[in-house]
C-alpha positions in Angstrom: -11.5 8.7 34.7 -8.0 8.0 36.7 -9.0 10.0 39.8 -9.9 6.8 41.9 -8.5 8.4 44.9 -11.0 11.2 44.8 -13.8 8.9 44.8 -15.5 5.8 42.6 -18.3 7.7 41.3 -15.5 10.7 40.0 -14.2 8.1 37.7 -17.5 6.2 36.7 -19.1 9.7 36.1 -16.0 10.7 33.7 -16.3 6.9 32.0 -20.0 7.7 31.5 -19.5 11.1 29.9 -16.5 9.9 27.4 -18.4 7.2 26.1 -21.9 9.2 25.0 -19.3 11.6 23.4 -17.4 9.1 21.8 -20.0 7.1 20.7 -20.6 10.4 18.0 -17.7 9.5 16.7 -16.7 9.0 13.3 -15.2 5.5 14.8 -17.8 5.3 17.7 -16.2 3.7 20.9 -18.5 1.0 22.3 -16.7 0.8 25.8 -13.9 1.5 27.6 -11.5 0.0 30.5 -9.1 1.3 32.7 -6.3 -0.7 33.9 -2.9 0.2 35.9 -3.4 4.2 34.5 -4.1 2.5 30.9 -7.2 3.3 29.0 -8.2 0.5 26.9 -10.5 1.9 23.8 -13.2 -0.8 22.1 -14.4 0.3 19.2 -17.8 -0.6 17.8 -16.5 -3.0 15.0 -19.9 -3.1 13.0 -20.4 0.6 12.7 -16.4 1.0 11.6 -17.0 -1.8 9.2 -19.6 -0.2 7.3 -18.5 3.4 7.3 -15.1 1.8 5.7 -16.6 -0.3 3.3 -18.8 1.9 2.2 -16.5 5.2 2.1 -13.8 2.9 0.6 -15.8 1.8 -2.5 -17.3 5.4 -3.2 -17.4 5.9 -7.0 -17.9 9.9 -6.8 -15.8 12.9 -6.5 -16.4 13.0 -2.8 -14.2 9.7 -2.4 -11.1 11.3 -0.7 -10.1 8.3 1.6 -6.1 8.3 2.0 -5.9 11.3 0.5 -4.3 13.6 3.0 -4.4 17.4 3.1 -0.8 18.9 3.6 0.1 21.9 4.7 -0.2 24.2 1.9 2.6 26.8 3.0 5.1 23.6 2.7 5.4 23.2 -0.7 7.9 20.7 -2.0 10.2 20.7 -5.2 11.6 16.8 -6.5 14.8 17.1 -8.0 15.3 14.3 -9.5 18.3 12.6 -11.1 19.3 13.6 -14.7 20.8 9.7 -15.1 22.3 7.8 -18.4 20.9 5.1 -19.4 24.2 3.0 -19.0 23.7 4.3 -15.4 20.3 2.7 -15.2 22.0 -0.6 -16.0 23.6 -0.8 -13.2 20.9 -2.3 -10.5 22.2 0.0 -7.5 21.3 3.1 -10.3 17.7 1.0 -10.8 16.8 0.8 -7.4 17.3 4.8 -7.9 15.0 5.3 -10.3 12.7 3.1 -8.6 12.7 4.6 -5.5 12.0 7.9 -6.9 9.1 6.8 -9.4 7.6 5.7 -6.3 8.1 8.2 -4.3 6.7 10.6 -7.3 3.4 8.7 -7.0 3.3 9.1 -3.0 3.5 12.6 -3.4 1.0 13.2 -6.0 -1.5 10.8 -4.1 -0.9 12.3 -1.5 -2.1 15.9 -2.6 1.7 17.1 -1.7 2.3 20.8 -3.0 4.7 19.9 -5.8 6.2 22.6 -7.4 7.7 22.6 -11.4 11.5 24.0 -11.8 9.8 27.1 -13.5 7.8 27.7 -10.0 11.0 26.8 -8.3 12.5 29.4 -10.3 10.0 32.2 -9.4 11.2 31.7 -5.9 14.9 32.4 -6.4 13.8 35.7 -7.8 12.4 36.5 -4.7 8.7 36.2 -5.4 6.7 33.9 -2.5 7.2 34.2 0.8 6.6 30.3 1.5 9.3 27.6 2.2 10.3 24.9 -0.6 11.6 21.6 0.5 13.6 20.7 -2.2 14.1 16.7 -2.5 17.1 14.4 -4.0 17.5 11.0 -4.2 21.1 9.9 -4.9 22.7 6.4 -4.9 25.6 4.8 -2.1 27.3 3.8 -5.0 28.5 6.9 -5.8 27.8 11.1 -6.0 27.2 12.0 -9.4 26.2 15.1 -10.4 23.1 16.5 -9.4 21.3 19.0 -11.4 19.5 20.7 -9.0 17.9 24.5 -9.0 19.3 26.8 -6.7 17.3 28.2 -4.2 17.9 30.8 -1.5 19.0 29.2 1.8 16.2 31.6 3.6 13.6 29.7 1.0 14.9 26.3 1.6 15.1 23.5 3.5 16.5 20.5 1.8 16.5 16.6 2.4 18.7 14.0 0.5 17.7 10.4 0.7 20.4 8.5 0.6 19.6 5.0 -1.3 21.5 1.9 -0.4 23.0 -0.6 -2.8 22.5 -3.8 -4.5 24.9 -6.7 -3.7 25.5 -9.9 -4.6 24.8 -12.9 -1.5 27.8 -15.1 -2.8 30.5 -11.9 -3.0 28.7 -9.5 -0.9 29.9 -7.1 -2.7 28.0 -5.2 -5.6 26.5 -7.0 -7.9 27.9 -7.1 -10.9 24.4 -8.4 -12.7 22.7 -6.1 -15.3 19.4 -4.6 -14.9 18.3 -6.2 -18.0 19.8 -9.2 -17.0 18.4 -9.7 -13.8 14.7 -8.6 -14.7 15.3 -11.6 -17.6 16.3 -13.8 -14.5 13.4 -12.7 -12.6 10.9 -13.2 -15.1 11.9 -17.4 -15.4 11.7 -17.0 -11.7 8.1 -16.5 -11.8 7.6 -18.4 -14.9 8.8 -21.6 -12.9 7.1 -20.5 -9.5 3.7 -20.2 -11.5 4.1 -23.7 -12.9 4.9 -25.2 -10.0 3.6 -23.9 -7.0 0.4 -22.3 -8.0 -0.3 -25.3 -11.3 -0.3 -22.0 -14.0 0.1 -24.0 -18.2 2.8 -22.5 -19.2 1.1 -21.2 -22.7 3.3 -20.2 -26.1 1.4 -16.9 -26.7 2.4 -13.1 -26.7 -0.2 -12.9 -23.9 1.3 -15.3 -21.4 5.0 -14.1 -22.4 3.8 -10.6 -21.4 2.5 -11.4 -18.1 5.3 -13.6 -17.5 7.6 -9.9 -18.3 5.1 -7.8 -16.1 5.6 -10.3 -13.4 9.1 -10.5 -13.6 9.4 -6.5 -13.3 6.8 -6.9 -10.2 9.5 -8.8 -8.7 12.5 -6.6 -9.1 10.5 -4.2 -7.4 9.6 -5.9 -4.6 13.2 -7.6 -4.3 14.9 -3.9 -4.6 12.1 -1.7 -2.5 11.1 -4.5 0.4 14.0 -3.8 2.7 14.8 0.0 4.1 15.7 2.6 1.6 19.3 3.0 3.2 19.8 -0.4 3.6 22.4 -2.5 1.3 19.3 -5.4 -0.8 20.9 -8.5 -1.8 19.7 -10.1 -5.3 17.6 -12.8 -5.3 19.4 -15.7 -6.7 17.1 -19.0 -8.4 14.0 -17.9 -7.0 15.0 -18.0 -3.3 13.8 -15.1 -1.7 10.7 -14.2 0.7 7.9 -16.4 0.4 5.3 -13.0 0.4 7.3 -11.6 -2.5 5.8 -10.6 -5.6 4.7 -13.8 -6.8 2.5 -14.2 -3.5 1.1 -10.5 -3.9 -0.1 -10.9 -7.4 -1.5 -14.8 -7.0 -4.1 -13.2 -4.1 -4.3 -10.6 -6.7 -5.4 -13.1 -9.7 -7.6 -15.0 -6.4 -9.3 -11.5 -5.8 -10.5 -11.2 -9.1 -11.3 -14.4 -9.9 -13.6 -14.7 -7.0 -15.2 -11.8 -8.1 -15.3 -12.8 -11.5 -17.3 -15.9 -10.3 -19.8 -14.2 -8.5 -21.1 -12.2 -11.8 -21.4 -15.2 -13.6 -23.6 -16.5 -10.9 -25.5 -13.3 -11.2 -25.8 -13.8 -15.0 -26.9 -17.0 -14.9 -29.3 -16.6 -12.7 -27.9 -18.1 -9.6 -28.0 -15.0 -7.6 -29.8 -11.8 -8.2 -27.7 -8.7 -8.7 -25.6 -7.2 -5.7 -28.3 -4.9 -3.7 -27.3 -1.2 -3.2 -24.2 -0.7 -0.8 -26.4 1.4 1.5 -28.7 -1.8 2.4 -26.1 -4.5 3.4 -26.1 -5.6 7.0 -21.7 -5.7 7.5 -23.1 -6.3 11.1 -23.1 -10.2 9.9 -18.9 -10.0 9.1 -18.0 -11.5 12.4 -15.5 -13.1 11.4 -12.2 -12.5 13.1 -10.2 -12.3 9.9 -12.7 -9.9 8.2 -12.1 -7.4 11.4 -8.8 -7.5 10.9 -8.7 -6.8 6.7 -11.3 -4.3 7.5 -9.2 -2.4 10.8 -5.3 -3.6 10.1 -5.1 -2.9 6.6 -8.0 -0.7 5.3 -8.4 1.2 7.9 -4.4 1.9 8.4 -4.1 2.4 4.5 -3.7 6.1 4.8 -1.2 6.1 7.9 0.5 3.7 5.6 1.2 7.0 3.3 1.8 9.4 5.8 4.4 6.9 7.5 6.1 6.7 4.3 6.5 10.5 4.2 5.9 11.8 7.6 10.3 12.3 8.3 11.2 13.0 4.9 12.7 16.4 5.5 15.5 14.0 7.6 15.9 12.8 4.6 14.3 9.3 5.1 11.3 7.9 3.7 9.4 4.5 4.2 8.8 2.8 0.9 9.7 -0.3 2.3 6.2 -0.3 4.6 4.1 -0.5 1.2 5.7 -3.7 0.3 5.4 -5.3 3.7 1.8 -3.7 3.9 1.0 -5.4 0.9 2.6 -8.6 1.8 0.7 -9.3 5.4 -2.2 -8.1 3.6 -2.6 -11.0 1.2 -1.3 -13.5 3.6 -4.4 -12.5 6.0 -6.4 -12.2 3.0 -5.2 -15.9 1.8 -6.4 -17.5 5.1 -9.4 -15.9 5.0 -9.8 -17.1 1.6 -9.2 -20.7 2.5 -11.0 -20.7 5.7 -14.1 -19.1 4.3 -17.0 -20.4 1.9 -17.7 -16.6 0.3 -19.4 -18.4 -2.5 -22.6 -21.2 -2.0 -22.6 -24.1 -4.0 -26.2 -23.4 -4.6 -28.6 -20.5 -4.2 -29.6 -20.7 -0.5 -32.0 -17.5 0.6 -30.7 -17.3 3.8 -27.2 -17.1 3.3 -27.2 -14.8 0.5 -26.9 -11.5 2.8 -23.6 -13.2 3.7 -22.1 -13.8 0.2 -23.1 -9.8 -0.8 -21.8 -8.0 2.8 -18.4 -10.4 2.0 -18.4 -9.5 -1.7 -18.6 -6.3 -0.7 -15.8 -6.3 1.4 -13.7 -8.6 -1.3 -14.4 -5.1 -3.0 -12.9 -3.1 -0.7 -9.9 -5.6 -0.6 -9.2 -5.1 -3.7 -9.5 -1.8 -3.9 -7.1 -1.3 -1.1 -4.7 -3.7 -3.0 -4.9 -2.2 -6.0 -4.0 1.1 -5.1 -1.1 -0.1 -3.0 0.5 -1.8 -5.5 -0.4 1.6 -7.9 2.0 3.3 -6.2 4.6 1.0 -6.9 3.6 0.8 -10.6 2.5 -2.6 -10.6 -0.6 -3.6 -11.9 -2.7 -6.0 -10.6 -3.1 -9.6 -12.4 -6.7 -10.6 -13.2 -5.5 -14.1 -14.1 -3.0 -16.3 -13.0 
C-alpha cells in the first residue's frame, strides 16, 4: 500500500485487497487512507455498534465479553496481607485492603489462574513443572510482616506492589484521620451533595440512612483508588474533591435506571409495546456522535480497560486507578448525551419508536458496562437517587 514509488496501481491494488479482507472482519473496516507513511483505519460504525450491543447484552453462557483467556502455564498465587484490624484503621492500611479486594476481583474476572496456598504448597514439593507468580501488596507506611508461602526460586517469579499513602492536604503529612472516621465524614459529604446539587429529600428512614452509608463507602473508594497505586492520595476535606467522583458516578447510575425504569412503565401502560427482539433493531439509526463514542470509547475498550490494569503486574505495578477514571469519563459522556437527547417521546409516535428501542438498547448496554465496572470495585450501583 506504501510502495508509491513502484507505481500507483501497486498501492491502489494493495488498498483494494486489504479492504475485501477486512471487511470479514469481526470489526469490518469500511475504508482506508494513507497519509505521510500513516494508515488511517475507518471502521464501519453500524456493523460494530450492533455486534457490541448485541454481544454485550447476551444473557447465555456464551457471553464471554472482557473476559480474557490467560496463559494457562502462568498461574498466579495472591498473598495477601494477614492485617489487624487496628491496622485497618489506619487509612494508608485501608487503601491496602482496598487495593487488594480489587485487585482479587480483576483477577477472578479476568479468568487469571489463581492458585490456593494448598496448590501453592504442592509446588514447593516439587510437583508441576509450571511457573507461579506469587503477588503481595504491602503499604509505604511501613513493612510489616508478610506471611507469605515459600516457593522455590526456579518456580517463582514474584512482584510486590508497592501502595502509596494517605496524607492530610493541610499537614501533608499522613493523616492522622480514622477509617471509621473518615467514611462517617464521607458519608455527610454525599448526604449534603445529594441535597443540594442533585435536589435528593433528605428522608428519616433506615433506607435512606443506608444509601447515604453505601455512598459514603463509594466515595472512600474512589477518593483512595482514583490516583496511581504508588502514588501518596490526599483526603478529601468538606466535600472538595473531583467533580466526577463518586457522587457523579452513582447520580448517572440512579439516571441509568431511572430512564429505564420509565420506559417499562410506558410499556405497561400501554404507551409503547414491548421491546422487539435484539436481533431485529436497526443500531444503523444511532448516528449520533455521542452514541459512537459510548459504544467505541467505553464499551468497546472495556476489556483493554482489564488487561491495562494487569498487563505489567509482574513489575510489580498495576492500574486500578484506570477503572475509576474509565468510569468517571464514562458518565460524564453519558450525562451529555443524556441531556442532549430526547430517548423518551412525550407521546407514542410510530415513527420514532425504532429510535427510542435501538437507544434503549444501548442504555442497556451502558449500564451493563457500568455496572460491571463499578463491580469490581465493590460498589453497587444506585437505582434511586
Amino acid at each position: 500500500m506504501f510502495k508509491k514509488d513502484e507505481g500507483e496501481d501497486v498501492s491502489i491494488n494493495a488498498q483494494e485487497r486489504f479492504l475485501q479482507t477486512a471487511a470479514g472482519w469481526t470489526f469490518p473496516v469500511e475504508r482506508i487512507k494513507i497519509d505521510n507513511e500513516r494508515c488511517f483505519l475507518y471502521l464501519q460504525r453500524q456493523a460494530v455498534m450492533t455486534m457490541l450491543i448485541q454481544q454485550v447484552l447476551k444473557n447465555d453462557h456464551t457471553n464471554t465479553f472482557a473476559k480474557l483467556e490467560k496463559d494457562p502455564r502462568q498461574r498466579v498465587f495472591f498473598s495477601r496481607l494477614n492485617q489487624a484490624g487496628e491496622e485497618i484503621e489506619e487509612l494508608s492500611f485501608y487503601r491496602v485492603k482496598l487495593l487488594e479486594d480489587i485487585l482479587g476481583r480483576v483477577f477472578e474476572y479476568s479468568k487469571w489462574t489463581m492458585l490456593t496456598e494448598e496448590e501453592v504448597m504442592e509446588v514447593t514439593q516439587g510437583k508441576g513443572e509450571n511457573v507461579v507468580l506469587q503477588v503481595q501488596v504491602i503499604s509505604a507506611a511501613s513493612k510489616p510482616s508478610i506471611n507469605s508461602v515459600i516457593i522455590p526460586s526456579s518456580k517463582l517469579s514474584s512482584a510486590t506492589i508497592r501502595c502509596g499513602i494517605v496524607i492530610d492536604p493541610i499537614t501533608g503529612k499522613i493523616t492522622k484521620l480514622k477509617t471509621k472516621e473518615y467514611l462517617s465524614c464521607r458519608s455527610n459529604d454525599m448526604c449534603l451533595m445529594a441535597m443540594h446539587k442533585y435536589g435528593v429529600r433528605v428522608k428519616d428512614d433506615t433506607r435512606f440512612s443506608t444509601l447515604m452509608s453505601r455512598l459514603g463507602t463509594a466515595a472512600v473508594t474512589v477518593d483512595l483508588m482514583e490516583v496511581r497505586f504508588s502514588s501518596p492520595v490526599q483526603i478529601i476535606r468538606s466535600g472538595k474533591g473531583s467533580t466526577k467522583g463518586a457522587a457523579f458516578i452513582l447520580y448517572n447510575s440512579a439516571r441509568l435506571e431511572s430512564l429505564l425504569r420509565r420506559f417499562d412503565e410506558k410499556v405497561d401502560n400501554g404507551d409503547y409495546e414491548g421491546l422487539p427482539p435484539i436481533d431485529s433493531i436497526d443500531f444503523t439509526l444511532l448516528d449520533e456522535e455521542e452514541e459512537w463514542q459510548l459504544v467505541f470509547c467505553y464499551i468497546f475498550a472495556f476489556p483493554n480497560l482489564i488487561e491495562t490494569c494487569l498487563e505489567q503486574l509482574q513489575k510489580g505495578i498495576c492500574g486500578v486507578h484506570t477503572i475509576v477514571r474509565f468510569l468517571g469519563d464514562f458518565t460524564a459522556l453519558f450525562s451529555v448525551y443524556y441531556r442532549r437527547i430526547r430517548i423518551l417521546t412525550q407521546e407514542t409516535r410510530q415513527h420514532l419508536m425504532p429510535y427510542v428501542y435501538a437507544r434503549i438498547y444501548l442504555v442497556k448496554a451502558v449500564r451493563e458496562i457500568l455496572n460491571k465496572a463499578l463491580a469490581l470495585l465493590d460498589i453497587e450501583p444506585v437505582h434511586f437517587m
